[in-house]
Each structure stands twice: as C-alpha cells, then as structure tokens.
Backbone of each chain as ProteinMPNN parsed JSONL, in Angstrom:
{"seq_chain_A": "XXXXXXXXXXXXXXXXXXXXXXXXXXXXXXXXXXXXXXXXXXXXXXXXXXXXXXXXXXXXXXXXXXXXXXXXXXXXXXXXXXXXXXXXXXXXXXXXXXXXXXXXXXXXXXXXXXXXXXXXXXXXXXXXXXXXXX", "coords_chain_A": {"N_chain_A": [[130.278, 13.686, -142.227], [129.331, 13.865, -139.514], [131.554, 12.113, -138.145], [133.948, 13.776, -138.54], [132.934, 15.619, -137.22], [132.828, 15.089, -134.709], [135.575, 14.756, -134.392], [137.043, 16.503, -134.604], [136.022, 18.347, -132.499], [136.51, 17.121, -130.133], [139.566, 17.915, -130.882], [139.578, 20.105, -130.721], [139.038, 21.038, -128.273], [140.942, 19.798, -126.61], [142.796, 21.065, -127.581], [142.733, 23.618, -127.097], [140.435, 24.393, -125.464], [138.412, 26.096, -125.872], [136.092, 28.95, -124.84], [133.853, 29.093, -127.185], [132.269, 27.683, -129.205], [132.137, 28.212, -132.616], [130.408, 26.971, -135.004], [130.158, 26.349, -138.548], [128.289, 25.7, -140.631], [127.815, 23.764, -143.863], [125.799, 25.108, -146.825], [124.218, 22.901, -147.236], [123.092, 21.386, -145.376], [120.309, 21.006, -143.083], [118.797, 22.67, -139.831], [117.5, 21.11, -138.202], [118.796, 18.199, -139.101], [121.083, 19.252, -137.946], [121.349, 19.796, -135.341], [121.057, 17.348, -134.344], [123.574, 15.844, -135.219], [125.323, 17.721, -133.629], [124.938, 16.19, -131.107], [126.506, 14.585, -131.227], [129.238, 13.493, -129.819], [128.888, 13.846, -127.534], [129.251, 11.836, -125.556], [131.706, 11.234, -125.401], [133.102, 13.777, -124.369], [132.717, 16.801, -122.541], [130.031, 19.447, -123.377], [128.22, 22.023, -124.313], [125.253, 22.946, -125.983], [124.119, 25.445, -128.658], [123.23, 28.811, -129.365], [121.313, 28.079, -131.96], [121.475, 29.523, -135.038], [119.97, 30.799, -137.299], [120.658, 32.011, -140.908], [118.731, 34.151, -142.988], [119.46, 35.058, -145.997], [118.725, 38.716, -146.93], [119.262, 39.906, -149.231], [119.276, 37.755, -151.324], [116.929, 36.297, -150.84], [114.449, 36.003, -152.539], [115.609, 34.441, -155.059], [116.272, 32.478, -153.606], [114.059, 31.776, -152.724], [112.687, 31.037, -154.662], [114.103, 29.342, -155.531], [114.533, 26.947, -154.021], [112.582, 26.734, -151.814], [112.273, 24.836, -149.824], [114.694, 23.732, -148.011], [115.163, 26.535, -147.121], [113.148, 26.762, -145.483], [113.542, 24.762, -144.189], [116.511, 25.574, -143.034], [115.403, 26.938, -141.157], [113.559, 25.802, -139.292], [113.512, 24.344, -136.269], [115.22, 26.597, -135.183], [116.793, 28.288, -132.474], [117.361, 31.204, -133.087], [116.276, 33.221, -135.65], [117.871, 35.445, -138.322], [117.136, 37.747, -140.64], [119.224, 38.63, -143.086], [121.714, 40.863, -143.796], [120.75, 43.402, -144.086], [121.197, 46.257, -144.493], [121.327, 46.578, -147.387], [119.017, 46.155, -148.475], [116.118, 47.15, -148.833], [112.982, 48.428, -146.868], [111.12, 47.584, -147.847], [110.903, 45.227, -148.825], [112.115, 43.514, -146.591], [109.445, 43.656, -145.375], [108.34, 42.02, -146.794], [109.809, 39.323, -146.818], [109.547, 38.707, -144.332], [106.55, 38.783, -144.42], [106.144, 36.113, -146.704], [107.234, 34.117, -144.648], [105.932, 34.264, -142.053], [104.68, 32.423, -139.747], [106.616, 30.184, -140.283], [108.215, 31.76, -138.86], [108.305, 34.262, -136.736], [109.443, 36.095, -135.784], [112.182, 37.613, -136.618], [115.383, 38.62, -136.249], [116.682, 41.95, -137.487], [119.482, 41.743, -139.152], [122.772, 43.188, -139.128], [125.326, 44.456, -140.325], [126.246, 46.651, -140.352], [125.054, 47.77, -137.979], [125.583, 48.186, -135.389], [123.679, 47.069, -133.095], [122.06, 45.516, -133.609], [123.824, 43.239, -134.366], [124.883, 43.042, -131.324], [122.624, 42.095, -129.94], [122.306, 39.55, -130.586], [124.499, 38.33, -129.87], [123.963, 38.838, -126.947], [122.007, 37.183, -126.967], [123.429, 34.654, -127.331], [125.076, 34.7, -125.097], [123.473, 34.927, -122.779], [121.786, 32.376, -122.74], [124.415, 31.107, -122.685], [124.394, 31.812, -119.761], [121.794, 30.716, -118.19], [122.463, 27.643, -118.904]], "CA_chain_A": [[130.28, 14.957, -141.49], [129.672, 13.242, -138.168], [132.861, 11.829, -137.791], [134.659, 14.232, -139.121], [132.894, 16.756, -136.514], [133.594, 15.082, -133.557], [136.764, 14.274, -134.11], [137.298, 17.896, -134.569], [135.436, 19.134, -131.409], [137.416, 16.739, -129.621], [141.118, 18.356, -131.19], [139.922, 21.558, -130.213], [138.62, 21.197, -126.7], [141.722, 19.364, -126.097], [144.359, 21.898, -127.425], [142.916, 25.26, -126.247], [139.354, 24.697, -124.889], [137.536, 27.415, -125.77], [134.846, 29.44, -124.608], [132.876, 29.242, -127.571], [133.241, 27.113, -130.416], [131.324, 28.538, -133.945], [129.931, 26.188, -136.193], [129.675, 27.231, -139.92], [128.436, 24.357, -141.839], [127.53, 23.964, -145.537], [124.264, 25.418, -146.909], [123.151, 22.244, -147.683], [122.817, 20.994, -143.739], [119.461, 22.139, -142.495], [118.766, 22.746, -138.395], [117.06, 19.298, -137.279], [119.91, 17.463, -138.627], [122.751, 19.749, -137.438], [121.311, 19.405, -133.903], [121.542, 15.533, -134.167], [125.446, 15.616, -135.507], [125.853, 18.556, -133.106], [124.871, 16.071, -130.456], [127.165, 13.643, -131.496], [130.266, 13.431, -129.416], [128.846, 14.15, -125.751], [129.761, 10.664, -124.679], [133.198, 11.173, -125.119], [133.619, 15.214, -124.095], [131.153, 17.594, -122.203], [129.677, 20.803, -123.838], [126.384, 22.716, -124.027], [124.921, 23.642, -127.18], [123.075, 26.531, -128.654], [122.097, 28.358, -129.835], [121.449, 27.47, -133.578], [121.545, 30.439, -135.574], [119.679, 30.871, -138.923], [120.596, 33.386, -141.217], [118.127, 34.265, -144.187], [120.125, 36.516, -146.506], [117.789, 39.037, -147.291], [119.547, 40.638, -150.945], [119.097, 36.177, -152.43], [115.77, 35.73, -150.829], [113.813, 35.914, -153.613], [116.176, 33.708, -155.533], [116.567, 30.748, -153.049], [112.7, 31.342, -152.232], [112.165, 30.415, -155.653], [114.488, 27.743, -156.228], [114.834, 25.941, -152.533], [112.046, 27.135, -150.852], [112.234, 23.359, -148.409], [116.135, 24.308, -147.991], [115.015, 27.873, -146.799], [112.177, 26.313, -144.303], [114.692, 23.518, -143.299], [117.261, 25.981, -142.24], [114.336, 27.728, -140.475], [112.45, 25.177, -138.491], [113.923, 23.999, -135.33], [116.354, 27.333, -135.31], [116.615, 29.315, -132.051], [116.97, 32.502, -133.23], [116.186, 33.613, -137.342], [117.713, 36.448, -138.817], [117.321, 37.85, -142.175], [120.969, 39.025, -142.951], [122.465, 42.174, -145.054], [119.27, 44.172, -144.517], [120.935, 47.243, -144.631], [121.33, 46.74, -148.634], [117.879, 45.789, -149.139], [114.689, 48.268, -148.658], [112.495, 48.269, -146.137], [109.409, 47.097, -147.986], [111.555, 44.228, -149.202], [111.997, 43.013, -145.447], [108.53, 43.455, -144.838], [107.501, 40.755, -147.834], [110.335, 38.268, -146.359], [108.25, 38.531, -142.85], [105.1, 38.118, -145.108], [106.264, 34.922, -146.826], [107.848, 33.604, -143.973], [105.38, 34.209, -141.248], [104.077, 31.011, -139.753], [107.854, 29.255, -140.236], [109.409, 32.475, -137.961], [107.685, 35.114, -136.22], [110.372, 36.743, -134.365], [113.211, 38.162, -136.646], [116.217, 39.482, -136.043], [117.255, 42.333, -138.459], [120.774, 41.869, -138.937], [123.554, 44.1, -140.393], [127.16, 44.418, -139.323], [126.967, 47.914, -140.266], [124.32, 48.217, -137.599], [125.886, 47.264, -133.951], [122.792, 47.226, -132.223], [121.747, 44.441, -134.456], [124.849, 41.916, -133.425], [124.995, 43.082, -129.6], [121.47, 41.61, -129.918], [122.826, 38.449, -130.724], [125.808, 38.438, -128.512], [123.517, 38.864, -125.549], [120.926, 35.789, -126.939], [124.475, 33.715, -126.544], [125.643, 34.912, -123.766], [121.901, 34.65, -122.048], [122.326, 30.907, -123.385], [125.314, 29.932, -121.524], [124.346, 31.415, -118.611], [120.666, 29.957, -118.654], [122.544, 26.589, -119.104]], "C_chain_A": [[130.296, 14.718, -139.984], [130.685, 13.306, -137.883], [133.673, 12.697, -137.496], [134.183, 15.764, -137.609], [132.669, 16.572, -135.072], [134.485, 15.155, -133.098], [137.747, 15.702, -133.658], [136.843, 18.684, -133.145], [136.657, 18.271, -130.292], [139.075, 17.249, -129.286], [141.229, 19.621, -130.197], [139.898, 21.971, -128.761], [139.85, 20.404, -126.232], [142.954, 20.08, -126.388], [143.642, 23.069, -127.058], [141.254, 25.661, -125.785], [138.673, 25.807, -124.733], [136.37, 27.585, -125.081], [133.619, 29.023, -125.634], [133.184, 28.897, -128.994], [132.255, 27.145, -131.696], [131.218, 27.305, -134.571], [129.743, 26.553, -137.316], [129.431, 25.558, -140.71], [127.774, 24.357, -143.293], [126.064, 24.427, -145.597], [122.976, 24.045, -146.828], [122.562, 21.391, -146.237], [121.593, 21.654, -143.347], [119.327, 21.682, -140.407], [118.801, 21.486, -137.987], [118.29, 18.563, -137.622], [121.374, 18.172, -138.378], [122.351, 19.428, -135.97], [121.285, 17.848, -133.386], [122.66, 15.504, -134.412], [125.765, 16.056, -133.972], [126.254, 17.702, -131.325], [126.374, 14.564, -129.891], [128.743, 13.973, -130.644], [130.168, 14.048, -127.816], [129.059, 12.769, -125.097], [130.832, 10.706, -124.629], [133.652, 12.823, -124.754], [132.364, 16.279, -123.338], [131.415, 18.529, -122.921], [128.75, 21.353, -123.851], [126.99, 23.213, -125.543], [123.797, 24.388, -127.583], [123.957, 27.595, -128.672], [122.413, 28.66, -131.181], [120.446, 28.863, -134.101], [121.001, 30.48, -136.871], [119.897, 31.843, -139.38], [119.653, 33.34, -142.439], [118.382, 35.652, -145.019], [118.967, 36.937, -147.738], [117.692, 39.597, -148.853], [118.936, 39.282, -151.882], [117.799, 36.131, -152.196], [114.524, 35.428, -151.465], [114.017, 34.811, -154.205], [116.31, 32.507, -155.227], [115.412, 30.929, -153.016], [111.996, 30.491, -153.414], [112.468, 28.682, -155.943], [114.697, 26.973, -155.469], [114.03, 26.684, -151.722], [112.044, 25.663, -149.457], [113.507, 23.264, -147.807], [115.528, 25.519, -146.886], [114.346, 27.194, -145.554], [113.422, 25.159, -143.593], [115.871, 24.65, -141.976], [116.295, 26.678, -140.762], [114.082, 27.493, -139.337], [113.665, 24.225, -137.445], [115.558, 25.247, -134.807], [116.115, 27.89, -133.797], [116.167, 30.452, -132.172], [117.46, 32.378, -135.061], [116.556, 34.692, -137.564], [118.015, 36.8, -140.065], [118.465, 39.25, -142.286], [120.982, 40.467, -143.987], [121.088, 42.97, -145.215], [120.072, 45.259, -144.674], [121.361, 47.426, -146.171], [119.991, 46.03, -149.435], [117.043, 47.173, -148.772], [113.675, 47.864, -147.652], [110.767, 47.112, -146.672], [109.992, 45.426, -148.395], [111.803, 43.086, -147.889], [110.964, 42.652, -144.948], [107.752, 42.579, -145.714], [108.614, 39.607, -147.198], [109.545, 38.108, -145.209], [106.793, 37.863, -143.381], [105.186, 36.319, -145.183], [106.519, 33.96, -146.119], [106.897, 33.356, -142.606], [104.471, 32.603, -141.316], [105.799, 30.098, -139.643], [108.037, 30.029, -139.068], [108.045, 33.816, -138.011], [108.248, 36.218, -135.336], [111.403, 37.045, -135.65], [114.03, 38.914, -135.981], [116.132, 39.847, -137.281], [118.648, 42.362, -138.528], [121.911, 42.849, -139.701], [124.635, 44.541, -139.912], [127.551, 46.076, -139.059], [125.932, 48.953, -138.696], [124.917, 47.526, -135.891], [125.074, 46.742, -132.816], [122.142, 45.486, -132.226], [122.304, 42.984, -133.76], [124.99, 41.58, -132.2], [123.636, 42.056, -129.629], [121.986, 40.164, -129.721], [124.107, 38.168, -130.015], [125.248, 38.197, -127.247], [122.86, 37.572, -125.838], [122.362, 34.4, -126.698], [125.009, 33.532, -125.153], [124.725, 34.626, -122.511], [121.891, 32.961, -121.652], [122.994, 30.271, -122.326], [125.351, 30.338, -120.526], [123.108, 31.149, -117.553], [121.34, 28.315, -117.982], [123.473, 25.958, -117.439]], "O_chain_A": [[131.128, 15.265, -139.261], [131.114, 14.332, -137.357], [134.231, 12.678, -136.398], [134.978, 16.613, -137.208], [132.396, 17.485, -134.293], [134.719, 15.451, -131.926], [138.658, 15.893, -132.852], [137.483, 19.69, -132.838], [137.567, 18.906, -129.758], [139.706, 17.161, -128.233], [142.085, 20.051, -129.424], [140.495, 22.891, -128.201], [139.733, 20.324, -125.01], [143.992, 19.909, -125.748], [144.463, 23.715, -126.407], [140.829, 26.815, -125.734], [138.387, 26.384, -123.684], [135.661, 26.644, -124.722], [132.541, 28.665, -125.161], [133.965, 29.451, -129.767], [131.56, 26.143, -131.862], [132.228, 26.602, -134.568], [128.858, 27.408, -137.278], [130.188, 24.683, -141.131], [127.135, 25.373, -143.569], [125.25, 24.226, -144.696], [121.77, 24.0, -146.587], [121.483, 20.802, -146.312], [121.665, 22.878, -143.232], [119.707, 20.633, -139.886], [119.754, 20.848, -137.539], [118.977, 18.205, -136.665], [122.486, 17.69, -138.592], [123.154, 18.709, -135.376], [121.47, 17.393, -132.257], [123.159, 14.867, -133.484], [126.265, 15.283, -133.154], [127.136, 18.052, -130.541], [126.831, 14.013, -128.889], [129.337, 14.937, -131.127], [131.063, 14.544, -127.131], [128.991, 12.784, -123.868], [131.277, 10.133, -123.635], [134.853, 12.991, -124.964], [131.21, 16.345, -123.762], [132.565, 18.781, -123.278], [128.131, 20.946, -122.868], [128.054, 23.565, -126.052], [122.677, 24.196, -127.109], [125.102, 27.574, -128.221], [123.399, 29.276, -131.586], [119.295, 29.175, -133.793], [121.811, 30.088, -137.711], [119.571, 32.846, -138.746], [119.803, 32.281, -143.048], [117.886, 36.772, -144.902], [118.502, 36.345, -148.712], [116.68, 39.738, -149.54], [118.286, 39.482, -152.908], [117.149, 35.922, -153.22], [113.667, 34.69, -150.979], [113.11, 33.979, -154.193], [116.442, 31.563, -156.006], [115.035, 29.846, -153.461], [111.126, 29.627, -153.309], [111.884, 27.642, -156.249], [115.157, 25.945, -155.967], [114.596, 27.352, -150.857], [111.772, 25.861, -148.273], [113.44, 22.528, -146.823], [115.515, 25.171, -145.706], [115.068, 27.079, -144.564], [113.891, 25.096, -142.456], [115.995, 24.581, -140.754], [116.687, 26.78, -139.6], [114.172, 28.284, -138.397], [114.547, 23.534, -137.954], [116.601, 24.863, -134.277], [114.898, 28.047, -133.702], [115.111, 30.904, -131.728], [118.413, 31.809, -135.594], [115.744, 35.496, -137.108], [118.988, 36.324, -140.65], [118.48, 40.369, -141.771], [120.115, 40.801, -144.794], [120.482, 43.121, -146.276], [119.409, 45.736, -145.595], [121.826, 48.551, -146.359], [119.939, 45.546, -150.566], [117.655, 48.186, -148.432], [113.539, 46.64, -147.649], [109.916, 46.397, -146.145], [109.23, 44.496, -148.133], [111.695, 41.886, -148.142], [110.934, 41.673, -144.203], [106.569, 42.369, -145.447], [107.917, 38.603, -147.048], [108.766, 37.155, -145.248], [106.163, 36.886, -142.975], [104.718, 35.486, -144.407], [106.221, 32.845, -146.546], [107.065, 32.275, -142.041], [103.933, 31.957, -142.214], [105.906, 29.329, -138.688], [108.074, 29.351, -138.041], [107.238, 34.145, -138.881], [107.725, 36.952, -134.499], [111.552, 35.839, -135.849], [113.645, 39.786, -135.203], [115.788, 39.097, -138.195], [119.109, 43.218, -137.773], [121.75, 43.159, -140.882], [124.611, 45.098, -138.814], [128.357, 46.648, -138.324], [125.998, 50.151, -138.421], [124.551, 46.435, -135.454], [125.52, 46.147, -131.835], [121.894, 44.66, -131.347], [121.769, 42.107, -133.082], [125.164, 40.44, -131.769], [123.945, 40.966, -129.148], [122.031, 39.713, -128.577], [124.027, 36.978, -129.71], [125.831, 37.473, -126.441], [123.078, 36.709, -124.987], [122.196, 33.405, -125.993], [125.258, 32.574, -124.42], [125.146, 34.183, -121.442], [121.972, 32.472, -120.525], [122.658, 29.438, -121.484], [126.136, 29.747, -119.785], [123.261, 31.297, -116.34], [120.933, 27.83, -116.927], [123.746, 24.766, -117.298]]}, "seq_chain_B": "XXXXXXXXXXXXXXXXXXXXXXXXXXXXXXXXXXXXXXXXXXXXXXXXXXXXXXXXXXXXXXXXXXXXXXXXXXXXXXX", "coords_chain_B": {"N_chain_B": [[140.965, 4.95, -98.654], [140.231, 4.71, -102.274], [140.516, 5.69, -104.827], [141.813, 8.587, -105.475], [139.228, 10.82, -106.143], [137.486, 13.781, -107.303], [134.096, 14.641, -106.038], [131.336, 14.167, -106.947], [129.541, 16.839, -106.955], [131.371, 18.79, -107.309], [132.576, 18.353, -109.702], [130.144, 18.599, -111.316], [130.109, 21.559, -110.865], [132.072, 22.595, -111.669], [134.014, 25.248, -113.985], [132.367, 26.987, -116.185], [131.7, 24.927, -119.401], [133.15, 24.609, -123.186], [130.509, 25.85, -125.205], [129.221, 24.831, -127.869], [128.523, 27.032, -130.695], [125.702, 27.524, -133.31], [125.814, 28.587, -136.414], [123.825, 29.098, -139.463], [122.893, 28.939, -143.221], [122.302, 30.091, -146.488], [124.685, 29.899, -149.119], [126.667, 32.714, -148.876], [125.287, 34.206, -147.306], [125.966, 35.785, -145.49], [127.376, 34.118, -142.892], [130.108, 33.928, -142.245], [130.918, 35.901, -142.312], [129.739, 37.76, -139.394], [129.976, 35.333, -137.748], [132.684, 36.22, -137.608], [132.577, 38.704, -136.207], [131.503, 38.071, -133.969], [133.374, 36.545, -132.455], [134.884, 39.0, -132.453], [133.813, 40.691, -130.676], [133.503, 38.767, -128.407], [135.506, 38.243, -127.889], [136.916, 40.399, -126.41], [135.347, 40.774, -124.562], [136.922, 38.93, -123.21], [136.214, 36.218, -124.036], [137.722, 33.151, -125.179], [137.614, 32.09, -128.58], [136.878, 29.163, -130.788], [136.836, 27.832, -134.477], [134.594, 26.035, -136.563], [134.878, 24.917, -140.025], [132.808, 24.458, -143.338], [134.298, 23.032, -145.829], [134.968, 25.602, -147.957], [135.491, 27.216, -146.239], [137.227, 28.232, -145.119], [139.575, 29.507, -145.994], [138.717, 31.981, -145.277], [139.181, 32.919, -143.222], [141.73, 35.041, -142.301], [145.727, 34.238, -141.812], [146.104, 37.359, -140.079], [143.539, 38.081, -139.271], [143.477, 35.658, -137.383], [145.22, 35.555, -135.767], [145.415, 37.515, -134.229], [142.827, 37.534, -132.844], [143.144, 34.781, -130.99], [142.587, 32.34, -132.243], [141.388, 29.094, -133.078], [140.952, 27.531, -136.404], [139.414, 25.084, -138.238], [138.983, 22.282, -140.787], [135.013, 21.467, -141.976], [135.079, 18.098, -142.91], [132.87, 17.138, -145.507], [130.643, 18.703, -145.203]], "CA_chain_B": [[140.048, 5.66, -100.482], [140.882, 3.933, -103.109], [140.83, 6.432, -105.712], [141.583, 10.392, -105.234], [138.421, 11.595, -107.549], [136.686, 14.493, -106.827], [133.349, 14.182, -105.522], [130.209, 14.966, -108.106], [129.183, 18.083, -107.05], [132.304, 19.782, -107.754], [132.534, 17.477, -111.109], [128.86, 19.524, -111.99], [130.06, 22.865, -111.157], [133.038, 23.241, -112.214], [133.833, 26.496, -114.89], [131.689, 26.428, -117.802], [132.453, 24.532, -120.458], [132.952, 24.86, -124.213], [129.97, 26.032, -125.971], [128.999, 25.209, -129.723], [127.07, 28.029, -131.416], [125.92, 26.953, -135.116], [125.574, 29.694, -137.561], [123.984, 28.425, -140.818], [122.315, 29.661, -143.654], [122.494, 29.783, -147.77], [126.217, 30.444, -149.341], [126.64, 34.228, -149.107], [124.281, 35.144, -146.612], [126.855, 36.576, -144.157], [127.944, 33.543, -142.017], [131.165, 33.605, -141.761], [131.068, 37.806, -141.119], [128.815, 37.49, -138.794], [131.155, 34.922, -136.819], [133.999, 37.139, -136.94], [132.026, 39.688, -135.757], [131.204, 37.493, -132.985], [134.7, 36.209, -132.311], [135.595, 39.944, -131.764], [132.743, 40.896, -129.587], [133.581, 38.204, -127.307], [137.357, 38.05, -127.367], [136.438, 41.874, -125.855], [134.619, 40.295, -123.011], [137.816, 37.879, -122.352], [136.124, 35.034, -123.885], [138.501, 32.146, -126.359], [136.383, 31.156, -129.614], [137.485, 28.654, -132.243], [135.792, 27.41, -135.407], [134.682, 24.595, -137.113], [133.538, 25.752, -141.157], [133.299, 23.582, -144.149], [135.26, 23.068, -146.701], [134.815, 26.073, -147.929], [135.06, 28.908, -145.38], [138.47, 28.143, -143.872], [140.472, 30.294, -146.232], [138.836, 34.085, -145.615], [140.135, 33.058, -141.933], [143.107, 35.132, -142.273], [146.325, 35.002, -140.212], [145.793, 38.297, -139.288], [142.292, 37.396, -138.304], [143.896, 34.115, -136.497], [146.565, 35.947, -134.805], [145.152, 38.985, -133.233], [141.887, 36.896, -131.958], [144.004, 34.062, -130.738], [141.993, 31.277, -132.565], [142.142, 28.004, -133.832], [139.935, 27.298, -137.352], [139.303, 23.673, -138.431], [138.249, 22.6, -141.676], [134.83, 20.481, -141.511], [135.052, 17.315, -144.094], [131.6, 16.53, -145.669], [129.79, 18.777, -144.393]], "C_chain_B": [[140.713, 4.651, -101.14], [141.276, 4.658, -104.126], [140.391, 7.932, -105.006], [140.602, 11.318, -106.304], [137.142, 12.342, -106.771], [135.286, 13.978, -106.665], [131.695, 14.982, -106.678], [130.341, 16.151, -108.34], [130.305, 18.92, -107.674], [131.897, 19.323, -108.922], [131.172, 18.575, -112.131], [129.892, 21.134, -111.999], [131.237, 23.072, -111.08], [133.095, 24.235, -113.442], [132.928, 25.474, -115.977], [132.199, 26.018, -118.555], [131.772, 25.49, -122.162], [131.416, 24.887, -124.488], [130.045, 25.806, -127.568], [127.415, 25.583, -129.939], [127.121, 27.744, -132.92], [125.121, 28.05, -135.732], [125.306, 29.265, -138.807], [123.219, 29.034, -141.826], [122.994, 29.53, -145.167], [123.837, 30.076, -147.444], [125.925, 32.427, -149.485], [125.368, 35.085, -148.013], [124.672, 36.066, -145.122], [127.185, 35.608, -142.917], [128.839, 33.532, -141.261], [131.642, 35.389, -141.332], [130.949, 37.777, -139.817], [129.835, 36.668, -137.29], [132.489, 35.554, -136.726], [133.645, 38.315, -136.193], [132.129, 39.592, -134.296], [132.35, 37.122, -132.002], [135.004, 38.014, -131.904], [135.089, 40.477, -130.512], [133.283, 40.111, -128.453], [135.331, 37.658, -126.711], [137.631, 39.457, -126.605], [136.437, 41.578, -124.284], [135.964, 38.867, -122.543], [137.496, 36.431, -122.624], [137.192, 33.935, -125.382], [137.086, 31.489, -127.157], [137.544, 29.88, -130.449], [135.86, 28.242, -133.234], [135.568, 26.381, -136.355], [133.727, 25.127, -138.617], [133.7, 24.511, -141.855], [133.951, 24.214, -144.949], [135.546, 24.056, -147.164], [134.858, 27.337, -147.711], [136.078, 28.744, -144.764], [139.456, 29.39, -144.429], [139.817, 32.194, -145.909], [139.266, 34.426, -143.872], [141.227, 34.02, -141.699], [144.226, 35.009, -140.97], [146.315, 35.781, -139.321], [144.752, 38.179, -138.346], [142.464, 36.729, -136.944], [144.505, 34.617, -135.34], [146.125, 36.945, -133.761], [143.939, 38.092, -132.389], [142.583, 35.572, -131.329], [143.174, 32.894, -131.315], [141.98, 30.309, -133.388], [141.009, 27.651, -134.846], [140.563, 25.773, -138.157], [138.491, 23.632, -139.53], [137.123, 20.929, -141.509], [134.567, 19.351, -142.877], [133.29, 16.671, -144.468], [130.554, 17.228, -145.116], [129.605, 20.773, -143.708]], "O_chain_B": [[141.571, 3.893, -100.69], [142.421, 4.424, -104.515], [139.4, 8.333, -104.396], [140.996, 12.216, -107.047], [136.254, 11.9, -106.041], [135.117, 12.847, -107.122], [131.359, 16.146, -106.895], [130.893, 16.692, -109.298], [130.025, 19.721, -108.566], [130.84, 19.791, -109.347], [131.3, 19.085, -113.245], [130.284, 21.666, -113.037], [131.548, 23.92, -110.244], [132.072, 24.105, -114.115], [132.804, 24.307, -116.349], [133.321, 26.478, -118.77], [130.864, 26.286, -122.4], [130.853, 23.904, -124.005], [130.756, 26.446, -128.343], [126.264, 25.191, -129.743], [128.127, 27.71, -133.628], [123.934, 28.292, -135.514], [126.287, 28.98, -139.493], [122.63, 29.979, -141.3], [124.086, 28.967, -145.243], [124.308, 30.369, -146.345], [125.09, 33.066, -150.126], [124.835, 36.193, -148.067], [124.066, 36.653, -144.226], [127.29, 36.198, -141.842], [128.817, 33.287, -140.054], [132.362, 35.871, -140.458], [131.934, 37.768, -139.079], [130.228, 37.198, -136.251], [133.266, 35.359, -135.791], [134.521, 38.885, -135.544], [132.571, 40.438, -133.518], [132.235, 37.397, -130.808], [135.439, 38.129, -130.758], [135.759, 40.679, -129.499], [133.557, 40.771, -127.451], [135.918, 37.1, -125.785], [138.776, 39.546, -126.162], [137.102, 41.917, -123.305], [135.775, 38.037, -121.655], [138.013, 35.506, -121.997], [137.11, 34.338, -126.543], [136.107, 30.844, -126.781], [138.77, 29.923, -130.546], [134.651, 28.279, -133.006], [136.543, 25.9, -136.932], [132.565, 25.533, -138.637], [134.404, 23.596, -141.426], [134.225, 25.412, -145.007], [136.775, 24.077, -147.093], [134.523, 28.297, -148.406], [135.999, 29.134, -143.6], [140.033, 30.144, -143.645], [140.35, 33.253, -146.24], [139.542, 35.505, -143.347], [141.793, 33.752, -140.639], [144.065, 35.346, -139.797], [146.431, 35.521, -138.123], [144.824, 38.163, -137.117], [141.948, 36.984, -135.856], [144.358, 34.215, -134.186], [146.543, 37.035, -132.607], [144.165, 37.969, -131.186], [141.451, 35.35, -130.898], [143.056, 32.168, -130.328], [142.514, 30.481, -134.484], [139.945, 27.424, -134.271], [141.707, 25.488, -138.51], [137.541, 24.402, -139.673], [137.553, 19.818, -141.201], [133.885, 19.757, -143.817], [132.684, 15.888, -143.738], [129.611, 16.64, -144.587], [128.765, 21.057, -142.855]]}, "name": "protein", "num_of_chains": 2, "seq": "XXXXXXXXXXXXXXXXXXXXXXXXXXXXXXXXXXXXXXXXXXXXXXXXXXXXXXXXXXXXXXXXXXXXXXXXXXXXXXXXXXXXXXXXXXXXXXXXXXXXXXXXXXXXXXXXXXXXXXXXXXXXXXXXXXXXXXXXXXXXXXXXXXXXXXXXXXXXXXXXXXXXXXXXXXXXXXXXXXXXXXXXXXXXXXXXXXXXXXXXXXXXXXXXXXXXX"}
C-alpha cells in the first residue's frame, strides 16, 4: 500500500496538482497507520496533510460494534475529526447510545448526513480551516 | 552566481500546495459520498481535487462525475 501510494501521489501532483487530494482507503487501514503511509513520500514531493476523517456509520454500528469493536476504536483513535455517518436514517436515541458507547474514544461528534448541508459545510470549513492553519 | 535558484523564502511561500484529506471508515459507511460531496463543495470555491480509493471505490467514480468536476481518480493497490 505504501508504494503503491506514493507512487500515486507523485502521478497526480505531477499531472494536474491539485488542491486537494481525497484519500479513501480500505476499511481494514485504521488512523495511526494511515498517518505513517500518508507520511510516506514527503522526501520526494511537498504536501500538508489533514485532516484524517473518521466516519462511524451510524445504521452498521451495532453490527461492527459487535463484531470489530478494535477496528471501530482503531479507525477512531488518532482521527481529527469523528463523524457518525447516515444519521438521518437512524433515530435519535440510537445516536445518543453510539455517543454513550463511544465516549472516552471521541467526545466531539460530528452528525453527518448529506441530506443535511449544514452537516458537510461543517466539514468543508474544518478543511479549509486546516490548510489555512498550515 | 553560479546557479539561478530562487532564494528560500520565496521557496517557503510560494502558493499552497496539494493537500491530502483521508476519509476512512467501515465499507458502506458513506465514504466515498461524502467525498463527492466534498469534491463539489470545493470545485464551487475554485478549488482542483483528485482521488486516491482502493480497489474497490474507483468504479462509482463516474465519467459524468469525472468530467463535470474536472478530476483525476487513481486506483490504490493493497490498500
């Protein structure tokens, strides 16, 4: 994955240098070591990084809490910003037991929800804050 | 001189560079929305994204997607 994701940061910053280059990587990657890969390839290219996004989708959370709760905390722990995803197809009391279980890992949610714009601007500005912070 | 190379300071503050923002989280928990979301939001404000997914998450990219945001999606191996 290293390799493979420098080589790539490299392609891209060299054909159309973006502003702002997403990361989506597999579930099974948690924070601490994406921010060691992530760091991987500043000797050969500059960039700033950040910030590292967790999502905790709130409809499964039950489901992964059961069966990968060290998965769930992994993605968690060393995250910027946490937010528990697709709330607006869960219930409110249902949000307020993910906060329960969770409190102590994350203390700060975002609620997130695409159908909710208030939600994403939120997160738009914690990037944008970010790179110009940096 | 011997060599014509700018002088630090500029070298520091020159435009911002690339940013990588990492979006991660179980399968299905709205990642790759979420980054298109993001990608539109900020192609708004004038800014160029691309994306780096795994294996995985390259195809709900669509052209359309590709074409109208002007952006380049990379698939990542292993990972």
């Amino acid at each position: 994955m290293a390799a493979s994701l420098v080589q790539l940061k490299k392609k891209l910053k060299k054909a159309i240098d973006p502003d702002f280059l997403f990361l989506e990587p597999s579930e099974m990657v948690v924070t601490g070591e994406l921010r060691d890969v992530v760091k991987m390839g500043l000797r050969d290219i500059r960039y700033d990084i950040g910030p590292f996004v967790t999502l905790v989708d709130g409809p499964s959370f039950a489901f992964h809490w059961e069966e990968r709760p060290k998965l769930l905390l992994g993605h968690i722990q060393n995250a910027d910003r946490v937010a528990i995803s697709r709330v607006d197809i869960i219930d409110k009391k249902q949000v307020e037991h993910i906060r329960e279980i969770l409190h102590g890992a994350c203390n700060n949610f975002l609620l997130l929800s695409l159908q909710n714009s208030s939600s994403i601007d939120e997160l738009v500005q914690h990037i944008l804050l970010m790179a110009q912070e940096d | 001189m011997l060599w014509a190379v700018p002088p630090l300071r500029d070298v520091i503050a020159e435009r911002k560079q690339m940013r990588v923002v990492c979006i991660s989280g179980t399968q299905d928990s709205g990642k790759t929305a979420v980054i298109k979301r993001l990608i539109a939001i900020l192609s708004a404000k004038g800014k160029r994204s691309a994306v780096i997914v795994n294996d995985h998450g390259k195809e709900v990219f669509d052209d359309d997607f590709i074409n109208r945001y002007q952006i380049q999606v990379e698939n990542l191996r292993g990972g």
